[in-house]
C-alpha positions as CSV (number, residue, x, y, z in Angstrom):
1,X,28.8,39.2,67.9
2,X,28.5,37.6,64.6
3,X,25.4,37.1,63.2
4,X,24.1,33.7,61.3
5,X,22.8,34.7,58.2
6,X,19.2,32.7,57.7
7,X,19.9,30.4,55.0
8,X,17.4,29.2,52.9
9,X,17.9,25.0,52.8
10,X,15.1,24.5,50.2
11,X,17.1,24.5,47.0
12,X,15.0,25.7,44.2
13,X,15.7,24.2,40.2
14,X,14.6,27.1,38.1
15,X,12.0,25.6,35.7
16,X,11.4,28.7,33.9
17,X,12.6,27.2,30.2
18,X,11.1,23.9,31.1
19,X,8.2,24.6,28.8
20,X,10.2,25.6,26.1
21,X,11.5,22.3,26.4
22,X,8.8,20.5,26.6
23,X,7.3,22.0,23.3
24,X,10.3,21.8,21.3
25,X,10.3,17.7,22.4
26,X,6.7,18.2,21.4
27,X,7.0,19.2,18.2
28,X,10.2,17.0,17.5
29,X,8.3,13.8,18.0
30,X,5.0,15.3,15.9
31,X,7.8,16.3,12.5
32,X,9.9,13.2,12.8
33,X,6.8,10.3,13.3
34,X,5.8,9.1,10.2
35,X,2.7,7.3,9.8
36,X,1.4,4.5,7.6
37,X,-0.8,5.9,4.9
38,X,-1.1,3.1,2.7
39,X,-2.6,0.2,4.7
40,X,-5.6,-1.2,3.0
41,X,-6.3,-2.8,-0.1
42,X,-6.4,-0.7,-3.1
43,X,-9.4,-1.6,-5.0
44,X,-11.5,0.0,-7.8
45,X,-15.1,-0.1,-6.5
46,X,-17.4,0.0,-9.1
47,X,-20.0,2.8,-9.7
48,X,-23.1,3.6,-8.2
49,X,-26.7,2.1,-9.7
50,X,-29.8,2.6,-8.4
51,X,-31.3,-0.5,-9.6
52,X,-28.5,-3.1,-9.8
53,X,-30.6,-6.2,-10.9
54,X,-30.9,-4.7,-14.3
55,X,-27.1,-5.4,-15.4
56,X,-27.0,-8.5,-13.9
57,X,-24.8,-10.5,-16.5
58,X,-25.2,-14.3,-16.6
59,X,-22.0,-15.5,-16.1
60,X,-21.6,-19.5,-17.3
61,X,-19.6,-21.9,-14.8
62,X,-16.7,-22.7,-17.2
63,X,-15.8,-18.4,-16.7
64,X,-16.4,-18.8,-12.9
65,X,-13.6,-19.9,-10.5
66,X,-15.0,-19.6,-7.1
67,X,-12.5,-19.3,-4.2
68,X,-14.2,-19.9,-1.0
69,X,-12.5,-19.0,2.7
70,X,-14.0,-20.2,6.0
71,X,-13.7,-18.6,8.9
72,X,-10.8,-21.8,9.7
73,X,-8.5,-21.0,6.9
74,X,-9.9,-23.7,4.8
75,X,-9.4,-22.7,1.4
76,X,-12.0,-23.8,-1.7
77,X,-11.0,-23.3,-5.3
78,X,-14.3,-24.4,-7.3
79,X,-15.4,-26.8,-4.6
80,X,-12.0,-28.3,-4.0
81,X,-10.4,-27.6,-0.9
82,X,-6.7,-26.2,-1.8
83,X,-4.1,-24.9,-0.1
84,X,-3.7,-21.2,-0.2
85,X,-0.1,-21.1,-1.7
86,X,-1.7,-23.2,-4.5
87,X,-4.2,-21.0,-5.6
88,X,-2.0,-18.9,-7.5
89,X,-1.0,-21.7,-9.5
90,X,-4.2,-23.3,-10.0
91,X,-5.3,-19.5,-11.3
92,X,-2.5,-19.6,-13.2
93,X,-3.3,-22.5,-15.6
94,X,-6.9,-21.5,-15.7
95,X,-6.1,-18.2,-17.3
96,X,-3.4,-19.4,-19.7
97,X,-6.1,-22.0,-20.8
98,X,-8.3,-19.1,-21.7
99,X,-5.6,-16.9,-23.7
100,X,-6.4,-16.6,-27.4
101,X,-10.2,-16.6,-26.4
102,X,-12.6,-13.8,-27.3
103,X,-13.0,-11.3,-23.8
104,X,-17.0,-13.1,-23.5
105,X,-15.0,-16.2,-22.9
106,X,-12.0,-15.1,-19.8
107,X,-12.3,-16.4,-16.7
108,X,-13.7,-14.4,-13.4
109,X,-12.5,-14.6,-10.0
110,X,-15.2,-14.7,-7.0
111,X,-13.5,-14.2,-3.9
112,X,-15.9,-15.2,-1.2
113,X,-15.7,-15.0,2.4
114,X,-17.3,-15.8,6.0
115,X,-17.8,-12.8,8.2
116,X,-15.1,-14.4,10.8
117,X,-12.8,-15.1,8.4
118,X,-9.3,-13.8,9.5
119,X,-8.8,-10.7,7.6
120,X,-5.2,-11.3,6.9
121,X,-6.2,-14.5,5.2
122,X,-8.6,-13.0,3.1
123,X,-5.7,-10.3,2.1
124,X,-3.3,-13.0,1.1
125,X,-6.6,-15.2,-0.7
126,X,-6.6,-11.4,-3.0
127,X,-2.8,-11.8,-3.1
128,X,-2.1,-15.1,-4.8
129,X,-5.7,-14.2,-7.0
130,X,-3.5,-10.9,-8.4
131,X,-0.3,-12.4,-8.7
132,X,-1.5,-15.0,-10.8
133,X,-2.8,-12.6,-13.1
134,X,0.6,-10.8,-12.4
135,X,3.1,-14.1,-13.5
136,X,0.0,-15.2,-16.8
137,X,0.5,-11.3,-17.9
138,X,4.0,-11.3,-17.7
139,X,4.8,-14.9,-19.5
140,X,2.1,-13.7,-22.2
141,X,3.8,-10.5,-22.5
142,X,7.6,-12.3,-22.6
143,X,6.3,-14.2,-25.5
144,X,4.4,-12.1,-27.6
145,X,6.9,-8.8,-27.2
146,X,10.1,-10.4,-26.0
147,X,10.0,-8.0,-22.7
148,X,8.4,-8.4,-19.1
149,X,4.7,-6.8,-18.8
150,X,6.2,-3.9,-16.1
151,X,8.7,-3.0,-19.6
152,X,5.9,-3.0,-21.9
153,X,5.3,0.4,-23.5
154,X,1.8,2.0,-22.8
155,X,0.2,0.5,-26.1
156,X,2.0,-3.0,-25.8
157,X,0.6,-3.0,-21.9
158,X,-3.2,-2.2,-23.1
159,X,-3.0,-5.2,-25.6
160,X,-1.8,-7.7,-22.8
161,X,-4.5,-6.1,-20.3
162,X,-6.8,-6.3,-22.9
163,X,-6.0,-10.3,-23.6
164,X,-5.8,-11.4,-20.0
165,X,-8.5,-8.9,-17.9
166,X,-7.9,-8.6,-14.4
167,X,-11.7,-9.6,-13.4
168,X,-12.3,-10.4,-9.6
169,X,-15.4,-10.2,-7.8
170,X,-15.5,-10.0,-4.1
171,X,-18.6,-11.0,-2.8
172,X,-20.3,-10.1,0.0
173,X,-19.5,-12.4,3.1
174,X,-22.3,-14.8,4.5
175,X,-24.6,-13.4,7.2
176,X,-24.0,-15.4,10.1
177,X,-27.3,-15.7,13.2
């Protein structure tokens, strides 16, 4: 008679290079993500003092502008409330009015905040206060040395930086109870 061979009906899938798979996916996925490094604000913190009140500088309130954000999106520029696409021109005209003037005399920026303001607000209130500096350095640039401020050479660029200073203050956001 003929025997019937016992087959085996469970049906094994060899997972022996499984692993090796899994790793190489592994280590696929970890080389080829990249990952955003420069979120943030870049900004030049000043130095360390132990007794700050020292070098307080009096400041007089025709160098101040004061732009204020609320924890709305209501935007002050010097006590006037302003839409935030308008604060780079406002800026604007305030710094070419002070061109020409000795460095006691430019203007400072306060950029002030509540604690619940939306931080991308207070981002974009930092924005329009830099690119107004940006588009007063350039037209001063274009008509002292014929050439935009980013085509300046180094010693051309100092002289423009050194007639319009980039000066904003952040302060520190209200305490809210």
């Amino acid at each position: 008679m003929i025997k019937k061979k016992n087959k085996d009906r469970d049906a094994k899938i060899p997972d022996a290079g499984m692993s090796d798979i899994v790793f190489l996916l592994l280590l696929f996925f970890l080389v080829s993500t990249t990952i955003d490094v420069d979120t943030g604000i870049g900004i030049v913190l000043p130095e360390y003092q132990e007794n700050p009140d020292e070098n307080v500088v009096p400041i007089s309130k025709d160098r101040m502008v004061a732009i204020l954000v609320n924890e709305n999106g209501d935007v002050l520029f010097n006590g006037e409330p302003i839409a935030l696409p308008k604060v780079k021109e406002k800026l604007s005209e305030k710094l070419l009015s002070k061109i020409g003037l000795p460095k006691a005399k430019k203007i400072v920026v306060s950029v002030k905040t509540d604690r619940r303001t939306n931080y991308n607000l207070y981002v974009q209130t930092l924005d329009q206060a830099r690119m107004a500096y940006a588009e007063v350095r350039d037209s001063y640039s274009q008509s002292t040395f014929g050439a935009a401020y980013a085509d300046l050479q180094e010693e051309q660029s100092k002289k423009v930086q050194d007639e319009i200073p980039m000066s904003i203050s952040i302060a520190e956001p209200e305490k809210i109870k």
